[in-house]
Backbone bond lengths (Angstrom), bond angles and torsions (degrees), N, CA, C in turn:
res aa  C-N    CA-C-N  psi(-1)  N-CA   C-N-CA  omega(-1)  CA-C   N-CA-C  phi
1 X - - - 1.457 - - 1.527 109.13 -
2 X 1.380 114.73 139.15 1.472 117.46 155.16 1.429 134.47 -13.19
3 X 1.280 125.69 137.28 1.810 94.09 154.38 1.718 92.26 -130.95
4 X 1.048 109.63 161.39 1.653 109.28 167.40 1.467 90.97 -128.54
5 X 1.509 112.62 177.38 1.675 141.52 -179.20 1.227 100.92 -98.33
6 X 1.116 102.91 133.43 1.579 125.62 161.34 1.762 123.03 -139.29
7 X 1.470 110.53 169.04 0.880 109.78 -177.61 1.713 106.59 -123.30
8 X 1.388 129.57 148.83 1.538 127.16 137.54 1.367 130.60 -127.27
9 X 1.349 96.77 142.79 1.673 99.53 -160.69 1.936 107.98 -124.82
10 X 1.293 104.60 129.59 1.560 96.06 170.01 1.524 96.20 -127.85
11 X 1.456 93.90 157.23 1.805 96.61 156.07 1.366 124.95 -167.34
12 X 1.088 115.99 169.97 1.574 129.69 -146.51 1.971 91.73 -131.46
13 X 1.370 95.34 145.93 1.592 89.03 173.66 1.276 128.73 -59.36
14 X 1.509 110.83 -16.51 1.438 93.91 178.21 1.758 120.15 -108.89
15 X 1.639 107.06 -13.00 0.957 113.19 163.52 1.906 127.90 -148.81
16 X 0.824 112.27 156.02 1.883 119.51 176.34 0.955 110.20 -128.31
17 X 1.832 101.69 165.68 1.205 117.52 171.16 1.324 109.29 -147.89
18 X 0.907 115.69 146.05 1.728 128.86 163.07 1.493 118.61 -135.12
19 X 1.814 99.00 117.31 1.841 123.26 -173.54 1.677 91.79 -115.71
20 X 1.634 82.73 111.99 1.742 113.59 146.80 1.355 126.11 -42.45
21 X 0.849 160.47 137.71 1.772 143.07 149.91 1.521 94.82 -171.29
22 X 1.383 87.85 143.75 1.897 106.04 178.98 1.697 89.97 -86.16
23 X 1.574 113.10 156.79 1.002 140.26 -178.86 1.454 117.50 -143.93
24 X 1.833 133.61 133.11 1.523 118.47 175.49 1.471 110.09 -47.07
25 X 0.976 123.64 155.66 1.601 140.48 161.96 1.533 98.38 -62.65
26 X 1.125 108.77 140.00 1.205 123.49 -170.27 1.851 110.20 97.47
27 X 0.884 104.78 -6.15 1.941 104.85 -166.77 1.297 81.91 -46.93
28 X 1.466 108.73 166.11 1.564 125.74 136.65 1.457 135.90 -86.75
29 X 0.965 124.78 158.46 1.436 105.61 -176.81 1.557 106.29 -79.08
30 X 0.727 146.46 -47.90 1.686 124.83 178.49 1.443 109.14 -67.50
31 X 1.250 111.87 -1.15 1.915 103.94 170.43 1.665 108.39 -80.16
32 X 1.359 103.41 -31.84 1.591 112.71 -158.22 2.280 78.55 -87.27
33 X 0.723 161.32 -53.39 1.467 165.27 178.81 1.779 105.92 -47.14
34 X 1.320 106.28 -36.36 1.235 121.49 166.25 1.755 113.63 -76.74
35 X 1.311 117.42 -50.42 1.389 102.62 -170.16 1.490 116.77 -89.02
36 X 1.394 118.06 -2.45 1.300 146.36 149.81 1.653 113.80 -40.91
37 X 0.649 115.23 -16.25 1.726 128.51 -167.02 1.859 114.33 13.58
38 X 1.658 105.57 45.21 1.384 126.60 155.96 1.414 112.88 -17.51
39 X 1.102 96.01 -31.11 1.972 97.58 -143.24 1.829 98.58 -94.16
40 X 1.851 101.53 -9.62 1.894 101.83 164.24 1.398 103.60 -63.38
41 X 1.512 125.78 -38.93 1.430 110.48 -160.65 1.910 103.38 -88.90
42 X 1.400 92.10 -28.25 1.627 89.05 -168.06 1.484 104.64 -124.70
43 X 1.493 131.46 79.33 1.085 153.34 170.03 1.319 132.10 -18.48
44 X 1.670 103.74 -58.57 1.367 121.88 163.93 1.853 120.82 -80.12
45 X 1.370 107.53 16.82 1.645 107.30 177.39 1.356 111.36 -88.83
46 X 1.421 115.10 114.88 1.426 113.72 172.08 1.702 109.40 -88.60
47 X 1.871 107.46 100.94 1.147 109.90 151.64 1.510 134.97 -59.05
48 X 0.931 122.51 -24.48 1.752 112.36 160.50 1.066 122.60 -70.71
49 X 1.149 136.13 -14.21 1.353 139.09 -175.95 1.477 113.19 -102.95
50 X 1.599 116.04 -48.22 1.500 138.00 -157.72 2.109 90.61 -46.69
51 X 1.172 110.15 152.27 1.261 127.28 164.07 1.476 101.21 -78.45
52 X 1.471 113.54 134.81 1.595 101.71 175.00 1.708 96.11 -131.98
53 X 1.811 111.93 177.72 1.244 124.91 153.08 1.559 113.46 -163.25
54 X 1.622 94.28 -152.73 1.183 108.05 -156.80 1.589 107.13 -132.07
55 X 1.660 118.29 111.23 1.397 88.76 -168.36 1.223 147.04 82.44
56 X 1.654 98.55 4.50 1.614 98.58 -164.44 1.518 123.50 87.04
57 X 1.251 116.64 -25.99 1.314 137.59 157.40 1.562 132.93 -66.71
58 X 1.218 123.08 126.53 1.372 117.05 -146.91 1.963 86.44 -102.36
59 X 1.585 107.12 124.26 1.166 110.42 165.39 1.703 125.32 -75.13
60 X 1.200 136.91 151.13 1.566 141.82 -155.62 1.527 108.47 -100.09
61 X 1.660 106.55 -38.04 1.696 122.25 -165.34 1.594 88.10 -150.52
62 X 1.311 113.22 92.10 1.571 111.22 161.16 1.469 122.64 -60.07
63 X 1.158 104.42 -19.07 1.759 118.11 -163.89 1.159 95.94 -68.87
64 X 1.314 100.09 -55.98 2.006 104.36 -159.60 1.326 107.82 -77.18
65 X 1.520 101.57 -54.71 1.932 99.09 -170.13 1.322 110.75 -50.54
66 X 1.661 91.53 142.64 1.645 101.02 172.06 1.226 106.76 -104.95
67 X 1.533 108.53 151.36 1.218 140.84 155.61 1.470 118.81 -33.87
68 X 1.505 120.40 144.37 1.920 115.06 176.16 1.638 80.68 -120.80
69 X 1.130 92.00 -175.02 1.477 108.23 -171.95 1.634 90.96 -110.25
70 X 2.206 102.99 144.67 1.574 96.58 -152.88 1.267 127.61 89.77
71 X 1.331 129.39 -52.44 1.199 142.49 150.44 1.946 118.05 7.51
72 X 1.182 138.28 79.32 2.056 119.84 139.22 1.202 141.77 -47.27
73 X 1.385 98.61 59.34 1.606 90.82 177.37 2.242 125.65 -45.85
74 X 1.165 101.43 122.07 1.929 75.03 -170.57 1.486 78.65 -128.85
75 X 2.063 84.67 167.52 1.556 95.42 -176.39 1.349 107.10 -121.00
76 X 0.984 119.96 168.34 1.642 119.60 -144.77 1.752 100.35 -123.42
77 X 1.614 127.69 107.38 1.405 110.61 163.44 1.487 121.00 -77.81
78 X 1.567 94.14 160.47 1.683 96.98 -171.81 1.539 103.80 -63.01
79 X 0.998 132.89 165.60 1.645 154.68 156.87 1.376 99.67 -72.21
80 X 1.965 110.11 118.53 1.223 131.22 148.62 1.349 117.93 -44.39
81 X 1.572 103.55 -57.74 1.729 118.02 -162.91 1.629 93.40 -109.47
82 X 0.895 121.23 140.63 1.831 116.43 140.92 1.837 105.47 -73.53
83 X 1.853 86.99 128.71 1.431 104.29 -165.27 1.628 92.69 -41.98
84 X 1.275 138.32 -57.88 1.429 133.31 -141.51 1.477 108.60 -47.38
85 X 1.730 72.68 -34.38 2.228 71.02 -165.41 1.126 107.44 -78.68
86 X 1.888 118.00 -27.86 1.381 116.57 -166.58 1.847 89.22 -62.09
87 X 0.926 128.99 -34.01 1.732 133.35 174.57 1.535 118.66 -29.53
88 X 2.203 93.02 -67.03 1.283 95.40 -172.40 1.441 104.38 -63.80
89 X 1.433 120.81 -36.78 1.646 118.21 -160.01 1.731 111.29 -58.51
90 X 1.249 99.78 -37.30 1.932 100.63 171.24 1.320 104.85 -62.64
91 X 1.157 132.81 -53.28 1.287 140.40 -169.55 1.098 119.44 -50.09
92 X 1.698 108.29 -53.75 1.614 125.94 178.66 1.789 103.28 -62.81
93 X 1.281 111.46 -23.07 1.708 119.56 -158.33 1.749 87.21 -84.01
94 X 1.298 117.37 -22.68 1.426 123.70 -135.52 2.152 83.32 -91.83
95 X 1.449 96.11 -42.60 2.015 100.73 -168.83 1.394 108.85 -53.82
């Protein structure tokens, strides 16, 4: 079977990472997040759960979609604030 290159990337404000590794064609994207082994640098990341994408692009079914070759898979932390408010709160900081 094939393999193509990919990338996955998470990050935290104070630090990131991004791991290279070829994967068969066909991976999924939460397989390639999985064989990435993310979770040495960042311990407390729940890959089964985490929201992931592609690109900046938010994937729907990580399971199924496959991977292209080239490909960023990234993983997404939850939101402290919902942006709106983080909005009003600058705003309100701003009067």
């Amino acid at each position: 079977m094939n393999k193509i290159h990919v990338e996955v990337a998470y990050a935290l404000p104070e630090k990131q990472k991004i791991i290279a590794l070829d994967v068969e064609e066909g991976c999924s994207v939460r397989e390639a997040v999985r064989r990435s082994n993310i979770t040495n640098f960042f311990p407390d990341l729940d890959i089964e759960n985490a929201k992931l994408g592609i690109f900046g692009k938010a994937v729907r079914n990580a399971d199924d979609q496959a991977l292209k070759e080239g490909e960023r898979v990234e993983i997404y932390r939850e939101l402290k604030v919902d942006p709106k408010q983080a909005r009003a709160n600058r705003a309100a900081k701003k009067s």
